[in-house]
BAFI-3210 file (N, C-alpha, C; in Angstrom, 3 decimals, decimal comma, padded with zeros to 6 digits):
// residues 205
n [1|2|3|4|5|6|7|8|9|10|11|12|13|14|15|16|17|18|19|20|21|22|23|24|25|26|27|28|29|30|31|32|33|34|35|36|37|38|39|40|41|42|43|44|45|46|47|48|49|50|51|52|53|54|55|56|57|58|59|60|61|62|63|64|65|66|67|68|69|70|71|72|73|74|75|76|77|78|79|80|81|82|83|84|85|86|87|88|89|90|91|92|93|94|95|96|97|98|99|100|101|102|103|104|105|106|107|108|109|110|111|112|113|114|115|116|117|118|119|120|121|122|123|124|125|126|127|128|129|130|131|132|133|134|135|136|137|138|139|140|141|142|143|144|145|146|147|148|149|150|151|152|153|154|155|156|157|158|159|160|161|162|163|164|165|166|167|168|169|170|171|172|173|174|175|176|177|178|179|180|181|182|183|184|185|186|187|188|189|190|191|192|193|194|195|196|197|198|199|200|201|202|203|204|205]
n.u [159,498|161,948|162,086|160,136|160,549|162,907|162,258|160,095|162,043|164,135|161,779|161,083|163,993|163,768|161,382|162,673|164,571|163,257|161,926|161,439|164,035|163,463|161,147|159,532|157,012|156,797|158,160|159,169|159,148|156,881|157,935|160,514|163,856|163,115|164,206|166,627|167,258|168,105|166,951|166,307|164,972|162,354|163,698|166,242|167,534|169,520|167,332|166,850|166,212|166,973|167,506|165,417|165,307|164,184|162,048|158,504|157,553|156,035|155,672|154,349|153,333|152,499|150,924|149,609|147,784|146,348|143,557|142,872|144,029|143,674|140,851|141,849|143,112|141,665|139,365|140,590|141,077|144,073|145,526|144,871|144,865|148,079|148,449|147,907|149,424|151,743|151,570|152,365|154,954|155,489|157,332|156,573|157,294|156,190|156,407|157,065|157,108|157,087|158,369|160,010|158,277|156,341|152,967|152,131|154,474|156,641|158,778|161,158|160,243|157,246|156,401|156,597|154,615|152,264|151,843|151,888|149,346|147,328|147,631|149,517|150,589|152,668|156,003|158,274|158,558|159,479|161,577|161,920|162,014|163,623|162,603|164,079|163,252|161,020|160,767|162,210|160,648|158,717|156,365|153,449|150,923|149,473|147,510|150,002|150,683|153,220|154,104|156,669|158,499|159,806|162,113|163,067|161,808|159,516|155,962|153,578|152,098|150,319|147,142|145,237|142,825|139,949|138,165|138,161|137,601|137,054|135,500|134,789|132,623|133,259|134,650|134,206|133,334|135,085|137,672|140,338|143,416|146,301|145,921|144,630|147,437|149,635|148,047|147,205|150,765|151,840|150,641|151,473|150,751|150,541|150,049|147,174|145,912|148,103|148,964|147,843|145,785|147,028|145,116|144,552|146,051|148,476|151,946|153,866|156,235]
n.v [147,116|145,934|144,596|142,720|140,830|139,723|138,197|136,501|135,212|134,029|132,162|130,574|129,104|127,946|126,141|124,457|123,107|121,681|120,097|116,630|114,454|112,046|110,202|108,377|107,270|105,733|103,887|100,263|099,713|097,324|094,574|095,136|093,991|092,954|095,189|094,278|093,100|092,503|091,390|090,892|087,988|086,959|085,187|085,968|085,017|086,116|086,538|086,661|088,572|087,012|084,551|083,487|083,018|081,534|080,575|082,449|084,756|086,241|089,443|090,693|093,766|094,357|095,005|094,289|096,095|097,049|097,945|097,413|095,209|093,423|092,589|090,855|088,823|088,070|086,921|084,679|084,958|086,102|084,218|081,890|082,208|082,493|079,663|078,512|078,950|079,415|075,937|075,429|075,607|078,406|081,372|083,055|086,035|087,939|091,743|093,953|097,484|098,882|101,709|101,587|102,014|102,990|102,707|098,892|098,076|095,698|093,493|090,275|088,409|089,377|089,307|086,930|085,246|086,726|085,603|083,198|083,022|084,302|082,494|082,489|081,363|082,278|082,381|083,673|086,514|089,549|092,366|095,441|097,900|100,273|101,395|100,699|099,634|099,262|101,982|101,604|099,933|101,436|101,069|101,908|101,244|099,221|096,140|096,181|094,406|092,657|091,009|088,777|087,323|084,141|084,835|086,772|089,180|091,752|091,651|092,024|094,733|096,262|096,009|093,907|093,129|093,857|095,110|097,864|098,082|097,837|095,834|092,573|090,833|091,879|090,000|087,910|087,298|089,124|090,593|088,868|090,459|089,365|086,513|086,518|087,276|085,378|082,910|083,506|084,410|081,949|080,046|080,800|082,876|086,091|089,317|090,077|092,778|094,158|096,376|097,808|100,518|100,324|099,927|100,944|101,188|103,656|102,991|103,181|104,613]
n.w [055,626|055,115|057,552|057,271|055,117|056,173|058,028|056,351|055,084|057,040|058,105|055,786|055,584|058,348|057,514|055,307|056,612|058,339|056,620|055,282|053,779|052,494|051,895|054,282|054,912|052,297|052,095|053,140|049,424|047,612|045,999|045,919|047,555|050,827|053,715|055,319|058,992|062,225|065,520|068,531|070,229|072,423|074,679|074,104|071,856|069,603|066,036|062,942|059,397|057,084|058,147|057,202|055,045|051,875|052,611|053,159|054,539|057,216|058,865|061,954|063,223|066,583|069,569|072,470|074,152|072,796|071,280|068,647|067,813|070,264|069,249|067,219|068,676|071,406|069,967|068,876|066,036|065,213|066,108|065,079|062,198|062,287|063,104|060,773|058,332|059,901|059,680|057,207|056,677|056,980|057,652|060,977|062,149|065,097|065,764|067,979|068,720|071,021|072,659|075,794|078,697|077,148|076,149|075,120|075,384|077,153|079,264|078,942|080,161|080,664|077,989|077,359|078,927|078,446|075,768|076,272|077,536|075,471|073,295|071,641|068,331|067,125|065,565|067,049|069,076|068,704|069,644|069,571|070,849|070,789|067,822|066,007|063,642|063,145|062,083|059,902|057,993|057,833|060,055|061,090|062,717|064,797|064,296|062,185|058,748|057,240|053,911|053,119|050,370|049,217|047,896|049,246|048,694|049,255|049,424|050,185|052,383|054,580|056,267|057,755|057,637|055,755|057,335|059,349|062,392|066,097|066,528|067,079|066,134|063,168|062,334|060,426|057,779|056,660|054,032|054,607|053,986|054,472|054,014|051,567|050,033|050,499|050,041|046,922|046,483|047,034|045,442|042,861|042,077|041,428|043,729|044,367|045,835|046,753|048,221|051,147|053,329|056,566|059,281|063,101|066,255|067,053|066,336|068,811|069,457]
ca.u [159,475|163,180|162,176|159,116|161,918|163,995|161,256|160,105|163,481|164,241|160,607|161,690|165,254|163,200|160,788|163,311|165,497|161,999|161,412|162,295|165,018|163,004|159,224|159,435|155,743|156,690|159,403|159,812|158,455|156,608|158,514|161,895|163,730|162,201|164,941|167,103|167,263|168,003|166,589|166,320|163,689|162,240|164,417|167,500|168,331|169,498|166,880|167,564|165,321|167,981|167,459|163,940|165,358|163,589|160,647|157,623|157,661|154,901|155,882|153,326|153,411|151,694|150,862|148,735|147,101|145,815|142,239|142,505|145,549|142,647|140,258|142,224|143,694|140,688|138,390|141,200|141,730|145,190|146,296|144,353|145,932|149,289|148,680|147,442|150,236|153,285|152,009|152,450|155,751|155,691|157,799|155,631|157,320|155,778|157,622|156,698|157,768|156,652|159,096|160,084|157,773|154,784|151,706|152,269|156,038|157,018|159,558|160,478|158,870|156,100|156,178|156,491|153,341|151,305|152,173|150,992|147,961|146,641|147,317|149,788|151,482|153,942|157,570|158,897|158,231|160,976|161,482|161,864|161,275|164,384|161,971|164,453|163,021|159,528|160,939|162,858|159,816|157,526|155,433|152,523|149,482|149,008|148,539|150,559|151,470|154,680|154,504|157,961|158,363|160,865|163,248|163,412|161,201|158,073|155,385|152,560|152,161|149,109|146,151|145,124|141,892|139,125|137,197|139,340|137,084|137,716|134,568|135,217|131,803|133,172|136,219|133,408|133,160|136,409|138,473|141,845|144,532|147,508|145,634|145,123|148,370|149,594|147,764|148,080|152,158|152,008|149,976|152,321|150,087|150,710|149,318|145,973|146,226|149,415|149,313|146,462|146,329|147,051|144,634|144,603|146,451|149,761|153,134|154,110|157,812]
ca.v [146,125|144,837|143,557|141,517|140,057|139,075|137,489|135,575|134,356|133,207|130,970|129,463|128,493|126,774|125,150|124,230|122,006|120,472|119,079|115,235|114,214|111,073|109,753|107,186|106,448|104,748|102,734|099,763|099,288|096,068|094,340|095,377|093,678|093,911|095,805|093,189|093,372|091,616|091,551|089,958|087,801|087,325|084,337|086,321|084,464|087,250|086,796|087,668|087,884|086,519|083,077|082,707|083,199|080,222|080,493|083,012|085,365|087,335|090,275|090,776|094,439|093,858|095,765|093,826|096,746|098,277|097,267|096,558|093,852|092,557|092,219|089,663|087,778|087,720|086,232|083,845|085,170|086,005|082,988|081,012|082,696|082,202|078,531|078,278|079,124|078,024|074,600|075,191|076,325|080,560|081,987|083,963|086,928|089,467|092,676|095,214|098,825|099,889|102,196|101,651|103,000|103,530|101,380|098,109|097,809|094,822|092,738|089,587|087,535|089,656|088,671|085,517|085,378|087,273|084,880|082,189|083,012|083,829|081,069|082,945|080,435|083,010|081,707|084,229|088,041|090,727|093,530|096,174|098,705|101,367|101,365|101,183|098,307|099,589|102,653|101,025|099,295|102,080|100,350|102,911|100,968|097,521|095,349|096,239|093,240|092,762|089,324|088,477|085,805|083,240|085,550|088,058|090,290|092,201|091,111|092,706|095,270|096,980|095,907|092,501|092,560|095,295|096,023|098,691|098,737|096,922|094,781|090,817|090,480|092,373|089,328|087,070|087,992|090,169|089,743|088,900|090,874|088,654|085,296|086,421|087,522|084,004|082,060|083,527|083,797|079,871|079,166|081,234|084,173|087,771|089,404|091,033|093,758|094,120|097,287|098,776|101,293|099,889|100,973|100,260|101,586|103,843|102,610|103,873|105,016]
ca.w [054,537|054,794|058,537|056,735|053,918|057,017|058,964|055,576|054,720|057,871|058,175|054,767|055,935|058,810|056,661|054,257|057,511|058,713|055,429|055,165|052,684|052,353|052,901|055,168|054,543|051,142|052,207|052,072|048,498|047,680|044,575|046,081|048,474|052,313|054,317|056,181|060,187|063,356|066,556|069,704|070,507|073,820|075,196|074,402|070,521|067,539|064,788|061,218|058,623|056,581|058,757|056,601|053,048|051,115|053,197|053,264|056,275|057,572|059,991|062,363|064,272|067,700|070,804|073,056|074,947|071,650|070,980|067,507|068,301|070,812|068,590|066,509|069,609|071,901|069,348|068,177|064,756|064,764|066,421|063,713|061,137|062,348|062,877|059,757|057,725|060,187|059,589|055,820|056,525|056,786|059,207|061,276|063,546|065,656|066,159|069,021|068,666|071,767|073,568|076,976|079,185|076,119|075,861|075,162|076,083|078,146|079,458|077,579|081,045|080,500|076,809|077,417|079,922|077,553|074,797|076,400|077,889|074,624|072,943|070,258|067,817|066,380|066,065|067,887|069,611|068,695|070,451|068,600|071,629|070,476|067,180|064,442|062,275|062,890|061,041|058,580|057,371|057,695|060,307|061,000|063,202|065,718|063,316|060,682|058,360|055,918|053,587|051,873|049,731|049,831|047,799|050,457|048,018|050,216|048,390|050,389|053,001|054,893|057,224|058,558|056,766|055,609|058,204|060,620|063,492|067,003|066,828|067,038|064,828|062,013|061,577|060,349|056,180|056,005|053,293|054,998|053,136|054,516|053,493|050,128|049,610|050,845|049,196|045,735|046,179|046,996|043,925|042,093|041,185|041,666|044,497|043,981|046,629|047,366|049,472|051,442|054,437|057,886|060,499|064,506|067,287|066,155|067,052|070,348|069,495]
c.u [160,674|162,601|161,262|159,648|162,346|163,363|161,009|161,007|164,336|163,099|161,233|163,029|164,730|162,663|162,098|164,128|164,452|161,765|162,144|162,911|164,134|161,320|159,324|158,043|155,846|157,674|158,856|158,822|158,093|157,335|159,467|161,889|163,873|163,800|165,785|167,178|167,851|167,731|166,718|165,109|163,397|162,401|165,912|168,112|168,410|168,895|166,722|166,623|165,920|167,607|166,489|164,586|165,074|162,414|159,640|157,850|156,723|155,471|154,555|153,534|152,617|151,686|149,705|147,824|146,228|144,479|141,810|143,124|144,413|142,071|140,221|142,900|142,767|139,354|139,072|141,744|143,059|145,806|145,747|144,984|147,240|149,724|148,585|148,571|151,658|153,427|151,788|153,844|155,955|156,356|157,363|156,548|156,904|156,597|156,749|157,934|157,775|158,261|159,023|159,501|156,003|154,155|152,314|153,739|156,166|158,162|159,246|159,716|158,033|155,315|155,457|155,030|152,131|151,083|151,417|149,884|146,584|146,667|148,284|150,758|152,396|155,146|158,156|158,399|159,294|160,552|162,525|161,825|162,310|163,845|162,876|164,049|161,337|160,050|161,338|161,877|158,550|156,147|154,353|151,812|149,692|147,685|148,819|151,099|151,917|154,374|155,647|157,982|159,758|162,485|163,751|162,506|159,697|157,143|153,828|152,622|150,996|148,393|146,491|143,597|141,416|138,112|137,965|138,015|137,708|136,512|135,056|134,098|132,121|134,192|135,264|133,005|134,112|136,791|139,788|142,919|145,809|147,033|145,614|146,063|149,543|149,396|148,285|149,515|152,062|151,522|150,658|151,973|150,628|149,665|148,428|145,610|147,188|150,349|148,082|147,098|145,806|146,128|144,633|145,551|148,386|150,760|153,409|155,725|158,322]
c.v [145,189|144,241|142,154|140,602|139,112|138,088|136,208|135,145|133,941|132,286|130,405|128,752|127,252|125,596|123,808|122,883|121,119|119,607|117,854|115,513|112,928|111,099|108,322|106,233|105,991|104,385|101,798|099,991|097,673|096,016|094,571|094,477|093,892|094,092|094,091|093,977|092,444|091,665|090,603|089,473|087,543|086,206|084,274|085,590|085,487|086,404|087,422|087,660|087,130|084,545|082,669|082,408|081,937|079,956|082,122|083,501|086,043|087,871|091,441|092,448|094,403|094,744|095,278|094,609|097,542|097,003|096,639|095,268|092,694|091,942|090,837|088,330|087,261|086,828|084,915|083,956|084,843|084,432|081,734|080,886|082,386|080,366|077,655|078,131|078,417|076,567|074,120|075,563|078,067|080,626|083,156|084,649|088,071|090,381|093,542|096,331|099,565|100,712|101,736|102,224|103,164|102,138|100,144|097,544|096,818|094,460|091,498|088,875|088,061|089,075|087,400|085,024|085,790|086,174|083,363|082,494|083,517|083,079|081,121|081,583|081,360|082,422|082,789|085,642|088,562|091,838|094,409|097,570|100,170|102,135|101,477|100,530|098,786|100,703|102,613|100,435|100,196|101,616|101,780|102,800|099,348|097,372|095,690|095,314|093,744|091,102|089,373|087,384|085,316|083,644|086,554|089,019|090,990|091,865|091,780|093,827|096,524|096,321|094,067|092,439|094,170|096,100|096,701|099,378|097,366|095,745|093,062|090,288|090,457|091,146|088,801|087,863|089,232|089,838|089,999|088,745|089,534|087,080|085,015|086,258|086,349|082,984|082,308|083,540|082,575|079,497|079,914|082,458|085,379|088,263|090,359|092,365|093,719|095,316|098,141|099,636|100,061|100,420|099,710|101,384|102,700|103,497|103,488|103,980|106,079]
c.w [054,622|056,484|058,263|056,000|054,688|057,165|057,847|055,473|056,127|058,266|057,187|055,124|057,388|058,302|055,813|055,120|058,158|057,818|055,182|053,884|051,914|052,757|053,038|054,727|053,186|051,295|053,417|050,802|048,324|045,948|045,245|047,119|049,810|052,879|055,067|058,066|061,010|064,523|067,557|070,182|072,162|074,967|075,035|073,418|069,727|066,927|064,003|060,478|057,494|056,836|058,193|055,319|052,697|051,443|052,861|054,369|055,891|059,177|060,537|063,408|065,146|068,811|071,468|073,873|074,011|071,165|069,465|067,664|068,940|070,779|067,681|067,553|070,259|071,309|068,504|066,761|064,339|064,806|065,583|062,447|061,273|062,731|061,597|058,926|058,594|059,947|057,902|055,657|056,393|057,923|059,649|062,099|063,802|066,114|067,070|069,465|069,632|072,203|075,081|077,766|078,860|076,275|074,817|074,844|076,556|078,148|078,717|078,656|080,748|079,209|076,925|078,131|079,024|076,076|075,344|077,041|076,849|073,329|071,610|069,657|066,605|066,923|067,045|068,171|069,437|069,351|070,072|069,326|071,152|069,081|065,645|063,387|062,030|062,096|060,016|057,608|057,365|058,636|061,602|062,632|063,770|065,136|062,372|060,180|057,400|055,650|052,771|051,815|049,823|049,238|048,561|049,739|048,847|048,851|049,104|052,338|053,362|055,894|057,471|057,196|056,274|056,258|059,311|061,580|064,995|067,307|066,148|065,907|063,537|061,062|060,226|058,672|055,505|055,160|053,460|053,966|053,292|054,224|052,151|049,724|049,810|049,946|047,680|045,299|046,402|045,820|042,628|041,097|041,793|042,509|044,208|044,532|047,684|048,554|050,069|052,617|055,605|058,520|061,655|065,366|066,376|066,624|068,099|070,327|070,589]
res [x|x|x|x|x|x|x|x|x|x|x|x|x|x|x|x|x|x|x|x|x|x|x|x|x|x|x|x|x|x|x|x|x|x|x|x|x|x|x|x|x|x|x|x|x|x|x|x|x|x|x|x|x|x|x|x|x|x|x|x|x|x|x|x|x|x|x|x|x|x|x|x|x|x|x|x|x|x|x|x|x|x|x|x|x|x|x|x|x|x|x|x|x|x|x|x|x|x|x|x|x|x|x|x|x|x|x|x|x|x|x|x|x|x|x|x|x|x|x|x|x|x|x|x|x|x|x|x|x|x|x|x|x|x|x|x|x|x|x|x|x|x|x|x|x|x|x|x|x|x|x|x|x|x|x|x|x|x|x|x|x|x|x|x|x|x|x|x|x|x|x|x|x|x|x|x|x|x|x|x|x|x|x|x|x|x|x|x|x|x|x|x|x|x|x|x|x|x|x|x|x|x|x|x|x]
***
C-alpha cells in the first residue's frame, strides 16, 4: 500500500510540472492590446508592428506548401483580399512560422520568388521561423488571421472565412471573417464575429 501512495504521489508531482501556468490558446485577447513584435522581413528591414499604429493591420499566417494557404492563393482570393484593403490603406503582413527545415520554411530568395509568382500584394513577408510571435499571438493553423485597429487594439482573430475545406469552389458564397471585420471597424461599428476557430494546416514550429 505505502509503495502505491509513493507511486501516486510521485505521478501527481509530474502532472502537477506538465501543467501550463498559462493557456496560450487564449492569448492574445481581442479588445486588449495585440502583443507588440518585430521581425525581419524578407529583404533584410526590422518591422514593427508599432510602424502601423494609426493604421489597420491584418496579420496574415502563411505557409505556402499547406493546401489550405493554396486554396486562397491559387484561386486568387487572398491576393484579392489583400489588394483590396492595402489600397484603402491596411497594412497587410504575412508572418511564416515555419521552422527551419519544417514544411513551408524558406529562404527570403525563396520568399521572394514565391511571392512573386503568385501574384501576392502583401506589404511585406516576416519570418518568424524561430516561432516566437507565432506563439505570442497564439497562432494555431495556415491561415490564421489577426485584425488590429488603428489603436493597436486586436479587434478580430480566427479563420479566413467559413468554409475550412481546401476546395477553391467553396471561396465562392463564404462569409469572409477578415472582410467583415474590416469593413465594420471602418464604418465604425463593432465587430460582429470577432473570434472564430482557425482551421488549415498547423504551424510547423
Amino acid at each position: 500500500m505505502k509503495n502505491v501512495l509513493k507511486t501516486l504521489a510521485a505521478a501527481s508531482i509530474i502532472l502537477a510540472a506538465c501543467k501550463p501556468t498559462v493557456s496560450r490558446a487564449a492569448l492574445p485577447e481581442v479588445g486588449k492590446e495585440a502583443p507588440a513584435f518585430t521581425l525581419t522581413d524578407t529583404h533584410g528591414k526590422a518591422v514593427s508592428l508599432s510602424d502601423y499604429r494609426g493604421k489597420f493591420v491584418v496579420l496574415e499566417w502563411t505557409n505556402f506548401d499547406c493546401p489550405f494557404v493554396r486554396k486562397h492563393y491559387d484561386s486568387g482570393n487572398m491576393q484579392a483580399l489583400q489588394k483590396e484593403y492595402t489600397d484603402k490603406g491596411v497594412a497587410w503582413l504575412s508572418i511564416c512560422s515555419s521552422a527551419k527545415g519544417k514544411e513551408g520554411y524558406r529562404s527570403a530568395a525563396e520568399w521572394n520568388e514565391a511571392l512573386k509568382e503568385r501574384g501576392s500584394n502583401t506589404m511585406a513577408l516576416l519570418d518568424d521561423s524561430k516561432g516566437d510571435v507565432g506563439r505570442l499571438y497564439a497562432a494555431k493553423a495556415t491561415p490564421h488571421m489577426f485584425v488590429i485597429d488603428p489603436k493597436g487594439v486586436l479587434i478580430y482573430k480566427g479563420a479566413i472565412d467559413n468554409r475550412p475545406t481546401t476546395d477553391q469552389a467553396d471561396i465562392k458564397g463564404a462569409s469572409n471573417y477578415v472582410r467583415m471585420a474590416l469593413n465594420e471597424a471602418m464604418a465604425g461599428h463593432p465587430v460582429s464575429h470577432a473570434v472564430t476557430a482557425a482551421y488549415g494546416c498547423s504551424v510547423k514550429y
